[in-house]
N, C-alpha and C positions, 0 to 999 in steps of 0.2 A: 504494500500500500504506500500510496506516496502523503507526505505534510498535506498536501494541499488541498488533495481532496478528500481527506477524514478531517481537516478544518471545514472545509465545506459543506460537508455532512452533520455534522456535531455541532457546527457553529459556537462556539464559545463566543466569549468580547475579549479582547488583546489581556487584561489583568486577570482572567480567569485562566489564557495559557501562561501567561507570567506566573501566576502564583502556584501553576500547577506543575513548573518546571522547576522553578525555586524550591518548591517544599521538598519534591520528592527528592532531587539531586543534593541538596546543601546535610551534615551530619547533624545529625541527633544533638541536644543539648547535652556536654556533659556535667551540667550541675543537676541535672532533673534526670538524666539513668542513675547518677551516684544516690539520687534522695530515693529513685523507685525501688532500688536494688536492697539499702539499708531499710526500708519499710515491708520487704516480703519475705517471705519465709523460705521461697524457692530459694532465693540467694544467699539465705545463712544469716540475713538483717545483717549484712558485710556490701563492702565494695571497697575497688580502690577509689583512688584521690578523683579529685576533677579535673588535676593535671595531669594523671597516669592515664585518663580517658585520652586525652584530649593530645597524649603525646604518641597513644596506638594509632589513632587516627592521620596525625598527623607524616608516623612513619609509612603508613600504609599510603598515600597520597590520596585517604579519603577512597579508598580502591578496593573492593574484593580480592580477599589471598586467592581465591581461586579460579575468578572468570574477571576480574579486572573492573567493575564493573561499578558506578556510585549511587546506581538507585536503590533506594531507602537501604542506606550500609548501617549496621549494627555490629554492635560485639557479642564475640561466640566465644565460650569454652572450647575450647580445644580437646580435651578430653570428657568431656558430656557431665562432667559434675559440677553443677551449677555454684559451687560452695568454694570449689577453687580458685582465687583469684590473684594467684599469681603471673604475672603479668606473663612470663614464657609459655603458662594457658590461655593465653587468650588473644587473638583474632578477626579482624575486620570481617564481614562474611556479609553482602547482598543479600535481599527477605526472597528471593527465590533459590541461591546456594544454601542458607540457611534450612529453608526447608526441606531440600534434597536431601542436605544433612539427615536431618529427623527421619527422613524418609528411606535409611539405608542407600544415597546414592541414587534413586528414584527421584527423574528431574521430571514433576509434570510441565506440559506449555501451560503459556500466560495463556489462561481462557478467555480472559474477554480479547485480548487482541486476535487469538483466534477465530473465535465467534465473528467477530465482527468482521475480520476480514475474509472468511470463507463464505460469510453470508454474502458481500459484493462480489465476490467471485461466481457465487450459483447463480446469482440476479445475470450476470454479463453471459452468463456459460448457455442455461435455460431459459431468459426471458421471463421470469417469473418470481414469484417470492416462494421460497420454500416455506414447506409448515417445517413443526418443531421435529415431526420422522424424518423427514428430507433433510434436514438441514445436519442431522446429530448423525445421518447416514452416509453424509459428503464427508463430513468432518473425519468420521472413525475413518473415513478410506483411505486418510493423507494425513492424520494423527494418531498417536498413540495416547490417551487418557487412561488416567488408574478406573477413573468412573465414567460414568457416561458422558459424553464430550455436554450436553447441556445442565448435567445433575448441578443443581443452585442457583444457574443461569438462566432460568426460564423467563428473570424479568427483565435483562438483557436480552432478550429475542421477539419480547413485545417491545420493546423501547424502539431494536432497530427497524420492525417491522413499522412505527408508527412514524417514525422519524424518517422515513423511505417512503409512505403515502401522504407525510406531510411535511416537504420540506420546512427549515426554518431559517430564511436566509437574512443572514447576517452581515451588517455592514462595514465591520471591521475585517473581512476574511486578510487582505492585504498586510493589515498590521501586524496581525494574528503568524502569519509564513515569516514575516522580518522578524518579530519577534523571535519566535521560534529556534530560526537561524542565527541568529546575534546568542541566544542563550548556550546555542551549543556550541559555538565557537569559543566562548568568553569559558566557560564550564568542562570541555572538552570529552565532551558525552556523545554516541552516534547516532545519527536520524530516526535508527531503528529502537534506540532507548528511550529517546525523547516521543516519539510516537505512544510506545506502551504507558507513558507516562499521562500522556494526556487524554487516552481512552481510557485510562484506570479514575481521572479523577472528573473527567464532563461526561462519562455516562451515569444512569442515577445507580443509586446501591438497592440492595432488593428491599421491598416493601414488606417484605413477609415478616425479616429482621426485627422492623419499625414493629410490627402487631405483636412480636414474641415480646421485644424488650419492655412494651408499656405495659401487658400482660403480667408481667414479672416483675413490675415498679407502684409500690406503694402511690406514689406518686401520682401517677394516672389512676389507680384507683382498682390497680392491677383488674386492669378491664381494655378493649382494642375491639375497633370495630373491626370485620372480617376484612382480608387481602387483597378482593375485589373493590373493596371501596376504596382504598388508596391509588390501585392502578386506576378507578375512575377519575378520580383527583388530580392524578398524574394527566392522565390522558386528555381532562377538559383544561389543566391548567397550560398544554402541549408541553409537558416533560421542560418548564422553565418557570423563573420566581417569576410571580403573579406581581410581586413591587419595580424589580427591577430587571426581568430577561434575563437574568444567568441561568445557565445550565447544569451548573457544578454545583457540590455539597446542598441538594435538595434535600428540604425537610417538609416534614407537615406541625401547622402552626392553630392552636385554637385561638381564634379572634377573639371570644372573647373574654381570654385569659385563664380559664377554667382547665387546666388540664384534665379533671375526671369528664367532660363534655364532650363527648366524641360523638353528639351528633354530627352526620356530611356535611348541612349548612353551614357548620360552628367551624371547618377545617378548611385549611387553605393554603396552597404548597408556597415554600417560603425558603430562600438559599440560607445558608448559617449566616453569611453577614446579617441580612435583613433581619433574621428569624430573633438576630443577638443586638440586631439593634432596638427589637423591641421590648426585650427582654429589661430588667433592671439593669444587671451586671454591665451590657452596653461595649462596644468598643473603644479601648483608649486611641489605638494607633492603628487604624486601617491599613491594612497590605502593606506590613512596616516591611517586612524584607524586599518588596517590589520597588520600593523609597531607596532604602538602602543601596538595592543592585543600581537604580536607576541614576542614582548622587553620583555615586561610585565609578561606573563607565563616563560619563558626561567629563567628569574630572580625568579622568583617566584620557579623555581623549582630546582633553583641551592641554592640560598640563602635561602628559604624558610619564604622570606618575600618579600613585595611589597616595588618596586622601588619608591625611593623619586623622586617627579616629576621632578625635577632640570636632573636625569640622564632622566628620558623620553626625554623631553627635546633637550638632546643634541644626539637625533637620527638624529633631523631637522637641531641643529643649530651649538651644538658644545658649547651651554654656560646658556641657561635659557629659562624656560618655557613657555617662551609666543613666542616661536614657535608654540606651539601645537594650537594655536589660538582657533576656536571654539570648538576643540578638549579636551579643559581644562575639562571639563564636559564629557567625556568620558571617561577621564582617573579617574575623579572619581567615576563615574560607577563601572568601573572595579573595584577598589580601592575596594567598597565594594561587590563587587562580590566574590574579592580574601579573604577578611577579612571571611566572611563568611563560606567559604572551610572549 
């Protein structure tokens, strides 16, 4: 598949594939794995330091030990005992080497990239939309899956199906492919990562998820209207926020603040910005890494050196760097991303 035409399919707006290429590719914070790791049982309530995180990653160049690779990298035990954390155990590792790991060496494919691109392939091949038999019949013929090529994806295949008899065009597409480009030059990640990156985060996640977890949440009143009602929702709100047309991190919102309220009319699809703008809590710094990256190149291309963080900085505050709060570790990211150039 090419950038261009699964932007043009998906349509996002230019900040939805910027923030969907910054999150996935930039590491992990490590003051918040060291707090997650010292809070869980799995790890012993141990970890190392937040420099010892941040000095694996850094020898690693932020890389998979074993496919090279920066989407969503984490650290792995090396010897499968979660409680060891001597740093000779432990290892940069990609969330799909990761899970090979677990899985004895068993690499499944990225399904939604799959899916989605075997489904444009049957459309061009047959003239037609396949159902869910055709479709997981094409796929088994030219993939190998542990389970059924669509088992958990069934809401991806109404998505693409709906998003195929109704386009949703978008008038950023332009910005959207520059974008794109500029990110993986600057980040040095391949077409075909950056791809998977952005069909993992503008297509919707499954609704079914959404009906288990309110189910299971005091909160809601562990109560969820059934599955079909959401894909309704989805489907009249066209798979985008009803405040603002993004496509990405949709949610369902009750209007009128009631979360035990799950009547249909009471519900109404809502991206996390919007859903947290309405929220109390509220956002302090909108798309702050997309600020960041955006400061950051601009200087970089005008001075032809990287910004001392003092001016980063004062994008937020106007005077010193611990605005950028967990963000400090992104900016050195960058830092060595731009040295590298």
């Amino acid at each position: 598949m090419e950038i261009a035409d699964v932007l043009k399919f998906l349509s996002p707006s230019s900040i939805e594939v910027k923030m969907a290429l910054l999150s996935k590719f930039s590491p992990l914070q490590p003051g918040v794995m060291k707090q997650n790791w010292r809070y869980n049982k799995k790890f012993g309530y141990d970890s190392p330091s937040t420099s010892e995180f941040w000095d694996l990653f850094q020898k690693s160049d932020f890389r998979c030990a074993i496919c090279s690779s920066q989407y969503r990298i984490s650290v792995d035990h090396i010897n499968e005992d979660n409680t060891d954390h001597r740093l000779e155990n432990l290892q940069i590792l990609c969330s799909p080497c990761n899970v090979s790991k677990a899985n004895d060496g068993v690499k499944n494919p990225d399904a939604q990239y799959v899916i989605m691109s075997e489904f444009r392939v049957y459309i061009k091949k047959y003239g037609e939309v396949p159902t869910t038999r055709q479709l997981a019949k094409h796929i088994k013929s030219k993939h190998e899956f542990k389970n059924r090529p669509l088992s958990g994806y069934l809401h991806l295949y109404h998505f693409l199906v709906f998003r195929y008899n109704n386009p949703f065009q978008s008038k950023q597409i332009e910005d959207c492919i520059s974008i794109t480009q500029q990110i993986i030059e600057v980040l040095q990640i391949s077409s075909d990562e950056a791809l998977r990156a952005i069909i993992s985060t503008c297509t919707p996640s499954d609704h079914y998820t959404t009906r288990s977890n309110w189910r299971n949440s005091k909160r809601y009143g562990n109560n969820a209207p059934e599955g079909a009602v959401f894909l309704e929702l989805l489907v009249e709100a066209g798979y985008k926020c009803e405040e603002c047309s993004n496509v990405s991190k949709l949610s369902f919102d009750h209007i009128d603040s009631d979360p035990t309220n799950h009547l249909k009319e009471n519900l109404k699809v809502l991206c996390f910005t919007c859903n947290r703008k309405k929220s109390r809590k509220g956002i302090k710094f909108e798309n702050k890494k997309a600020k960041i990256f955006d400061f950051m190149l601009d200087y970089f291309h005008n001075h032809g050196a990287i910004p001392p963080i003092k001016r980063v900085g004062e994008i937020f505050s106007g005077d010193t760097q611990s605005y950028l709060g967990g963000e400090f570790y992104f900016y050195k990211y960058l830092e060595k991303r731009f040295n590298d150039i």
